[in-house]
N, C-alpha and C positions, 0 to 999 in steps of 0.2 A: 917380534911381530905377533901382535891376537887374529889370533882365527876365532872368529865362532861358527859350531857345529851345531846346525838344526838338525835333529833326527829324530821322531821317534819311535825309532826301534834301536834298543841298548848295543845290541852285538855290532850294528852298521855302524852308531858312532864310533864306539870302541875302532872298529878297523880302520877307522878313520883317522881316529887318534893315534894309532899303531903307526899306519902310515905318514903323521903327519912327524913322529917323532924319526923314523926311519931319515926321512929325508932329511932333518936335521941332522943326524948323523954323519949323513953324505957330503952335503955341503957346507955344514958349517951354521948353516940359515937358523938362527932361535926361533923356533915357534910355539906359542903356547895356546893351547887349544882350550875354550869355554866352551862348555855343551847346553845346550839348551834341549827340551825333551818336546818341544813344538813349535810352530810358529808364534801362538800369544804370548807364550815363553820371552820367546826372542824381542819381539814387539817390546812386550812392556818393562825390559832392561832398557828400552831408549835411550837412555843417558849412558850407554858403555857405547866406546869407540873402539871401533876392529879395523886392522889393515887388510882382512880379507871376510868374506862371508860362502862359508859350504851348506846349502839349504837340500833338505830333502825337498822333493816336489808330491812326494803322494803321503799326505802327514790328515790325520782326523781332524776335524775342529777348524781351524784355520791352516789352509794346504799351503804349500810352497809360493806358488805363486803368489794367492792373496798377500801373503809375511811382505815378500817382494816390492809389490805395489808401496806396500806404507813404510818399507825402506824406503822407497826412493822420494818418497814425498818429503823425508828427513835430512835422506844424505845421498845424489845423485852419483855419489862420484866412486864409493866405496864397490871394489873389485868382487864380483858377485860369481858363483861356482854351482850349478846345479847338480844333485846327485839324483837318482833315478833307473829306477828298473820300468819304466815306459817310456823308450826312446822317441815316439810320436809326440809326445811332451814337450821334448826338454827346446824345437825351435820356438816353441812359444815363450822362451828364454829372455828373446829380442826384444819382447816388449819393454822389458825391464831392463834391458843392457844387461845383460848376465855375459860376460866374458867367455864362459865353455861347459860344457857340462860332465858328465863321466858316469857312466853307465855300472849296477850294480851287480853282483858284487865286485866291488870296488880292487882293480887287481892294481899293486904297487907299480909295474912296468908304465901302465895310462897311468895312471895318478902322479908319478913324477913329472912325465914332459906337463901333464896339466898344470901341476902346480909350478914347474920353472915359468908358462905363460906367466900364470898370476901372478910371479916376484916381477916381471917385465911390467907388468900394467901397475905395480904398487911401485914400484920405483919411479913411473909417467909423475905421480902423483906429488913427487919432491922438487917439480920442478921451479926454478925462481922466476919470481917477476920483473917481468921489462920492465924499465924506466922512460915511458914514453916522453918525450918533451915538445907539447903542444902547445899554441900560443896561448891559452889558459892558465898553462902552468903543466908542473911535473905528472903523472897520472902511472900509478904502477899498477899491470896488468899481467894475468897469470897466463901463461901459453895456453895451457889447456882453455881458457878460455874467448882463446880468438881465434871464430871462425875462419877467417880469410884474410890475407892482408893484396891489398890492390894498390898498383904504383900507377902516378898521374905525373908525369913532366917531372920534377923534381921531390916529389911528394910521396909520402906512405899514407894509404887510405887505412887501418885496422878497424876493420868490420869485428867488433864481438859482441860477447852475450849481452853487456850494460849500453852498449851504445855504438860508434864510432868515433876513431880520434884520429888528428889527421898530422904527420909527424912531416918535419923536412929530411930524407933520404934518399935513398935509391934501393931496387930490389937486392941487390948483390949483400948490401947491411944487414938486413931483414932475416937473410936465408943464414946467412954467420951464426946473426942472435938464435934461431930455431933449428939451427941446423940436430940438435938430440932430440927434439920435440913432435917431430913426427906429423914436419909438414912437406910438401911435392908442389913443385911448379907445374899447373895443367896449362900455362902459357906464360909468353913474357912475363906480362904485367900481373900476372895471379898465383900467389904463395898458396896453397889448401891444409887445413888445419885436418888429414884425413880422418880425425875421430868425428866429423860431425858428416860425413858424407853416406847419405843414406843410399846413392845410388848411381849409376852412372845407365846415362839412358842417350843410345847415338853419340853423339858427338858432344853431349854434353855432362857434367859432371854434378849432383843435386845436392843442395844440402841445405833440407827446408824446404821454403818455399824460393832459395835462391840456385839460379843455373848459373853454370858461367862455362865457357863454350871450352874444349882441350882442343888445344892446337897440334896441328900433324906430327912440329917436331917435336912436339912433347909430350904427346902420346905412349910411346912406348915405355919410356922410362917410369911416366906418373903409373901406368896401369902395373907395372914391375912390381913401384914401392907401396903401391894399394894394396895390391895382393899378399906378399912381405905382411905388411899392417895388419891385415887381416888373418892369416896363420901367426900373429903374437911373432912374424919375425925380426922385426924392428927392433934393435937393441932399445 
């Protein structure tokens, strides 16, 4: 797997690279670490693909963040890792989906549970596409990319990012095919794709501009595997 290391400051990458080879060690996991010495750096290699990205956040020229931004206008999906000695920083992370941060100097004990996160979310990213069979025709569609799937009488609704498609099913099918994907029933009739849920407000569950209402008995469990999701402990 490529890491690239945004840093510039020589010794922080180096420990990082130190670090990154250690835990190889440990686990097994290849990784090979590309340094970049700032954010324009990084930028303007565009055309190199990474399975993980470690950005400093306080960099001259173009800072962490900025780099960020025009990652993600490139490739939204790539596992993102802030490094930083200004922890008041690093929640502004969120804007860009940054997966965690790790505050400097960077001690090996944090740096590994963060990086097992980051193989957990680079692993999301191998997931296979559904073969949905709609009266259109065949339509294959990536987990990660379906917000929510909603069941109607004998029907599967799949709300996603390109559109909706509307399958003949039942919920029970739906949850089989996603059952590693890292979706939760907030009711009967409603599968949740949790990576797209910005929020949960009362009784309901947000993502976007769409609500969709958690039902009593399925409350407790969905808020369980949210939570789960959200500490990377989702296998």
């Amino acid at each position: 797997m490529r890491v690239a290391i945004v840093d510039d400051t020589p010794e922080d990458a180096l420990r990082l690279e130190e670090n990154l080879e250690r835990f190889s060690r440990r686990t097994g996991v290849e990784l090979t670490p590309v340094r970049f010495a700032d954010g324009q750096q990084f930028i303007q290699a565009g055309q190199e693909q990474f399975d993980l990205v470690i950005m400093d956040i306080d960099m001259p020229g173009m800072d962490g963040m900025q780099a960020a931004r025009l990652l993600r206008q490139s490739d939204p999906e790539v596992p993102l890792m802030f490094v930083t000695n200004m922890p008041q920083y690093a929640l502004a992370g969120y804007e860009v989906d940054a997966i965690d941060y790790v505050l400097k100097p960077v001690e090996f004990g944090d740096f590994d549970l963060k990086l097992q996160k980051a193989l957990r979310y680079m692993r999301r990213d191998k997931e296979r596409p559904l073969a949905l069979h709609t009266t259109a025709g065949v339509v294959a569609v990536r987990p990660r990319e379906i917000l929510y799937v909603e069941s109607t009488l004998h029907y599967l609704n799949y709300h996603t990012l390109s559109g909706e498609y509307r399958v003949r099913g039942v919920m029970g099918q739906a949850e089989r095919e996603l059952a590693n994907c890292h979706f939760a029933r907030c009711a009967r009739s409603f599968l949740v794709n949790l990576r797209y849920v910005s929020a949960i407000e009362g009784e309901d569950v947000v993502l976007g501009s769409q609500r969709i209402r958690i039902t009593r008995t399925k409350r407790t469990e969905f808020m369980e595997r949210f939570s789960r999701f959200l500490g990377g402990m989702e296998p």
